[in-house]
KOLPA-164134 format. One record per atom (N, C-alpha, C): x, y, z; residue in one letter. Coordinates in steps of 0.05 Angstrom, whole numbers, m for minus. Layout:
BEGIN
((X, Y, Z), "a")
...
END
This chain:
BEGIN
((m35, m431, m273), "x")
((m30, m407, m259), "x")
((m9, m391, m274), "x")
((m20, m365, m279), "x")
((4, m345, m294), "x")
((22, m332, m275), "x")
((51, m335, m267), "x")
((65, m319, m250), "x")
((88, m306, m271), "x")
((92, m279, m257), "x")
((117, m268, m272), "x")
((130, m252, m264), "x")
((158, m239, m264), "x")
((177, m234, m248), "x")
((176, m199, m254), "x")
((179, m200, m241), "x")
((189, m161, m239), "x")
((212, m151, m222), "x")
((217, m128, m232), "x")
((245, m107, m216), "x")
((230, m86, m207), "x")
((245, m74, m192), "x")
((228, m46, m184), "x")
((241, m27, m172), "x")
((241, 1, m174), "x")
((252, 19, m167), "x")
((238, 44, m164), "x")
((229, 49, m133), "x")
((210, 75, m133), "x")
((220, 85, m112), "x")
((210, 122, m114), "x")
((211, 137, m91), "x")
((192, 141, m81), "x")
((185, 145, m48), "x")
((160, 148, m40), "x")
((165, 178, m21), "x")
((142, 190, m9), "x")
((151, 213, 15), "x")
((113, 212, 21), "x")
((118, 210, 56), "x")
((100, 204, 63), "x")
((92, 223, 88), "x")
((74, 235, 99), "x")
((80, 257, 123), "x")
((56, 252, 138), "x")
((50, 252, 161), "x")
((29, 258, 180), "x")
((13, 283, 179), "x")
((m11, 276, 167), "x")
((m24, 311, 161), "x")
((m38, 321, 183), "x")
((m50, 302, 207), "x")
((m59, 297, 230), "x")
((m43, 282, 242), "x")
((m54, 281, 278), "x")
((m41, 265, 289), "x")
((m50, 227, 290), "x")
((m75, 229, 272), "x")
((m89, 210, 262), "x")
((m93, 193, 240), "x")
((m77, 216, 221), "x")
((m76, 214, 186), "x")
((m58, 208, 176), "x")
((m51, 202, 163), "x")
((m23, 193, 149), "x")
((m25, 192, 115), "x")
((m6, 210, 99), "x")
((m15, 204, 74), "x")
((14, 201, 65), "x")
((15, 193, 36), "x")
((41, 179, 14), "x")
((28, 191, m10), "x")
((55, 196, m27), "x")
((59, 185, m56), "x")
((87, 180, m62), "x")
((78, 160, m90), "x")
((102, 156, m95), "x")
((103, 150, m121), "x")
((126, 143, m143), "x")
((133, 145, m165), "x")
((156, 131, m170), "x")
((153, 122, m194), "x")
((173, 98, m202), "x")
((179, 83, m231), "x")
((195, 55, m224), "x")
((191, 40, m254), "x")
((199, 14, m242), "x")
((182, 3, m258), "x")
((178, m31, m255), "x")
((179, m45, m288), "x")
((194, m66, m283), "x")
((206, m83, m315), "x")
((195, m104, m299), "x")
((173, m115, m321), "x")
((165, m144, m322), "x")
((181, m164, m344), "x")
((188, m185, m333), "x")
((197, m203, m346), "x")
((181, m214, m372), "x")
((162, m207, m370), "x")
((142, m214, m401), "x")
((126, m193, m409), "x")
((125, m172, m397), "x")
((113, m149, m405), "x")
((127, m121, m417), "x")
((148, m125, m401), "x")
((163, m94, m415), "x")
((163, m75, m391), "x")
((176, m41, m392), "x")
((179, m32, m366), "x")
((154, m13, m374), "x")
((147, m13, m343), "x")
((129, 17, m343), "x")
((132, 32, m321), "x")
((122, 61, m326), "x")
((125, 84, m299), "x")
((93, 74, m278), "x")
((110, 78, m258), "x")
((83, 75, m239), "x")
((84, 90, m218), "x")
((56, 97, m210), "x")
((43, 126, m189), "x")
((34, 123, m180), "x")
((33, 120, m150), "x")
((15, 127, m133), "x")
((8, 139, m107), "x")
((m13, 123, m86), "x")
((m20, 139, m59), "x")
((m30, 126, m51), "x")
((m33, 134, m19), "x")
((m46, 123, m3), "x")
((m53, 132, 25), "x")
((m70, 126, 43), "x")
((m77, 138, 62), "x")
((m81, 126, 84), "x")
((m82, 131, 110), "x")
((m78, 113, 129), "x")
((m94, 130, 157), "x")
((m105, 118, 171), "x")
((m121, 130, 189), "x")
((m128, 111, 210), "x")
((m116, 133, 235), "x")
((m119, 111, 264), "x")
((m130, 121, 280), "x")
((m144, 104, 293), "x")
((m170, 112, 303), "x")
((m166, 89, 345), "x")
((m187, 96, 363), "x")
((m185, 78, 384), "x")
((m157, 79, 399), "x")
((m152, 105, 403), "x")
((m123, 105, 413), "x")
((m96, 92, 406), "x")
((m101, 94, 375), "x")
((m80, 79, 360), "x")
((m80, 50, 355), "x")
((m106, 44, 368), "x")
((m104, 8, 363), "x")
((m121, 1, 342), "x")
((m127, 15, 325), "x")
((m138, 12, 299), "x")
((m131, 27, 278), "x")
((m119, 13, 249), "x")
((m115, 26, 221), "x")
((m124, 26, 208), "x")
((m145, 49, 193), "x")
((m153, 38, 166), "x")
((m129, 51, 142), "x")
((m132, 23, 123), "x")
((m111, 41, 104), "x")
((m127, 31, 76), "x")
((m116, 50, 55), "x")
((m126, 56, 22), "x")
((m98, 57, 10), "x")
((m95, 47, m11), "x")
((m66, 50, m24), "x")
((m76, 41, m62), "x")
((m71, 63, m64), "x")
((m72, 61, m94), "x")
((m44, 62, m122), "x")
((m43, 40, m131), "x")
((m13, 41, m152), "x")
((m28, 38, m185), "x")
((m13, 57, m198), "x")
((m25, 59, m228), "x")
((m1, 55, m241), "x")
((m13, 40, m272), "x")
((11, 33, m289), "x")
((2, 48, m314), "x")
((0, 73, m322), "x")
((m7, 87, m341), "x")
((5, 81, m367), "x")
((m14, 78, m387), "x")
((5, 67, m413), "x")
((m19, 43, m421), "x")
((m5, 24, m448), "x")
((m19, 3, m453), "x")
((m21, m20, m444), "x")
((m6, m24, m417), "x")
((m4, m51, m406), "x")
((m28, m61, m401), "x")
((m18, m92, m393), "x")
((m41, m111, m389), "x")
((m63, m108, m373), "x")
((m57, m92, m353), "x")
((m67, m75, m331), "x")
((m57, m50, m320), "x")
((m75, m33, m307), "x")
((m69, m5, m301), "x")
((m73, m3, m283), "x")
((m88, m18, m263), "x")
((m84, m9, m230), "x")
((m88, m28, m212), "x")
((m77, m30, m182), "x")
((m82, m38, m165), "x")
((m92, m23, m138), "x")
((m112, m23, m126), "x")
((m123, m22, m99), "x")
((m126, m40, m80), "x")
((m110, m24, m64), "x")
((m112, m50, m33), "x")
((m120, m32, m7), "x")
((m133, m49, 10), "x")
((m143, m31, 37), "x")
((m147, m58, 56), "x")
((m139, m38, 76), "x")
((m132, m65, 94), "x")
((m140, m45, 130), "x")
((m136, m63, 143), "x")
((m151, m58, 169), "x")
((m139, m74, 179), "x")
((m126, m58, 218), "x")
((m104, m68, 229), "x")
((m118, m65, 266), "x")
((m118, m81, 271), "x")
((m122, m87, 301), "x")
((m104, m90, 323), "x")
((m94, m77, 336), "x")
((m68, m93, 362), "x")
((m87, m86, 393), "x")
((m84, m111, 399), "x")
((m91, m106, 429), "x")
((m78, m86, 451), "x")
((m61, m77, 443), "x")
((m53, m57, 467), "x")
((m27, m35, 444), "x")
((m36, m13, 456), "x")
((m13, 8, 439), "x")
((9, 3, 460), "x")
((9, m2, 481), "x")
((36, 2, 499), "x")
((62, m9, 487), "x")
((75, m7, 492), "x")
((109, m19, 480), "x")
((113, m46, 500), "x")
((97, m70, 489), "x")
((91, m92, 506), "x")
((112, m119, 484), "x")
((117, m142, 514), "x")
((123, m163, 497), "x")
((110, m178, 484), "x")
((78, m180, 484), "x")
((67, m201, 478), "x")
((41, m183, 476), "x")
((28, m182, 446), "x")
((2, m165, 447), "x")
((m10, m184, 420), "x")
((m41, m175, 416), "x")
((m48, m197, 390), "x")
((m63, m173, 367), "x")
((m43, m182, 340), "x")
((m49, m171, 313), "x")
((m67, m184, 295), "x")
((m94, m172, 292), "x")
((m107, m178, 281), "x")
((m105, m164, 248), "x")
((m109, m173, 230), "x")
((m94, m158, 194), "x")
((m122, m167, 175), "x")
((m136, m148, 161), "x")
((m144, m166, 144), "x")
((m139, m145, 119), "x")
((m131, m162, 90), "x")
((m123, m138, 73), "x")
((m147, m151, 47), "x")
((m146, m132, 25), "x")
((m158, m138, 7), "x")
((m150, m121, m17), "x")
((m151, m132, m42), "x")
((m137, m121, m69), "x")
((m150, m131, m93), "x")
((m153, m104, m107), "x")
((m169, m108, m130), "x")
((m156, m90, m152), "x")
((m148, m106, m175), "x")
((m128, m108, m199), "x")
((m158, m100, m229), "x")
((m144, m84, m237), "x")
((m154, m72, m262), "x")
((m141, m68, m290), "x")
END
């Protein structure tokens, strides 16, 4: 198994374009312990649906340059049984990510 360490330091700004929608970007730099530093960019989007008890989300991060890789995509999908401001409700999560 290859693991390896990184630092990171980004700004993000994110706003509600709807009362449904939600979008980001953001920008940065990340130093790999065996790779070297690079600038990284991205976005993402987020959309709730079912009276708030459902998220779909998209999130895209790019490492522009010659690195070993240049992007990541993740999207994920969020379930809660009740929007109320409750003690005890059930979160259903499932995410997924695909590296380029």
């Amino acid at each position: 198994m290859l693991v390896s360490r990184r630092r990171s330091a980004r700004a993000s700004f994110e706003q509600w374009a709807l009362p449904n929608l939600r979008w980001d970007v953001s920008a940065g730099v990340e130093r790999w312990l065996d790779a070297g530093t690079f600038a990284t960019v991205g976005a993402g989007l987020e959309q709730r649906a079912f009276d708030d008890r459902v998220a779909l989300g998209l999130d895209a991060q790019f490492w522009p340059g010659n690195g070993g890789f240049s992007s990541l995509s993740t999207g994920s999908v969020r379930w809660r049984s009740s929007n109320d401001a409750v003690n005890n409700l059930l979160l259903v999560e499932a995410n997924g990510a695909l590296v380029s």
